[in-house]
C-alpha positions, 0 to 999 in steps of 0.5 A: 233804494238805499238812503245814502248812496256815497256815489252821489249823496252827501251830508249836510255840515254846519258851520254855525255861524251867527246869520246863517240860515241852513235848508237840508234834506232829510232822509227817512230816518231823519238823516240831513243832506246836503245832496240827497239823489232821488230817483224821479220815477215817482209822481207822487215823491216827497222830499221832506226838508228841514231849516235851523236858523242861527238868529231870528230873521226873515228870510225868502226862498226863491226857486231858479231853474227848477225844471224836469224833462217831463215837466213834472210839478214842483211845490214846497209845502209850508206846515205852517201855513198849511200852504203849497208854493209851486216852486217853477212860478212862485216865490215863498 
């Protein structure tokens, strides 16, 4: 599988702005997405994501509608709390 496909992927831009807070994908050679198209026929697949925030501030992600056809298990994983969050129930 290539790591960008034109058709259906597409770079993460910034704007930079002073509150913002920007989430991204990334690709195994470190590249940021903004839509990064997996194939689903893995069970065991990992999509690392990567955070830059403008200013210090708290933030929450909150998952909505996240649901596969074949009700696979969704987690976030929190390196720094070494914690899973199961993203079809739960608020990180």
């Amino acid at each position: 599988q290539p790591e960008y496909d034109s058709q259906y992927d597409a770079a993460k831009m910034f704007a930079y702005q002073d509150s913002a807070v920007y989430l991204f994908s990334l690709t195994p050679k470190r590249r940021q997405m903004a839509i990064n198209t997996q194939s689903l026929q893995s069970q065991d697949l990992e999509i690392p994501l990567g955070i830059e925030l403008m200013s210090d501030q708290t933030f929450r992600i909150e998952p909505v509608n996240i649901r596969f056809a074949d009700n696979r298990p969704v987690y976030l994983y929190d390196k720094d709390a070494k914690r899973y969050f199961d993203l079809q129930g739960s608020k990180a």
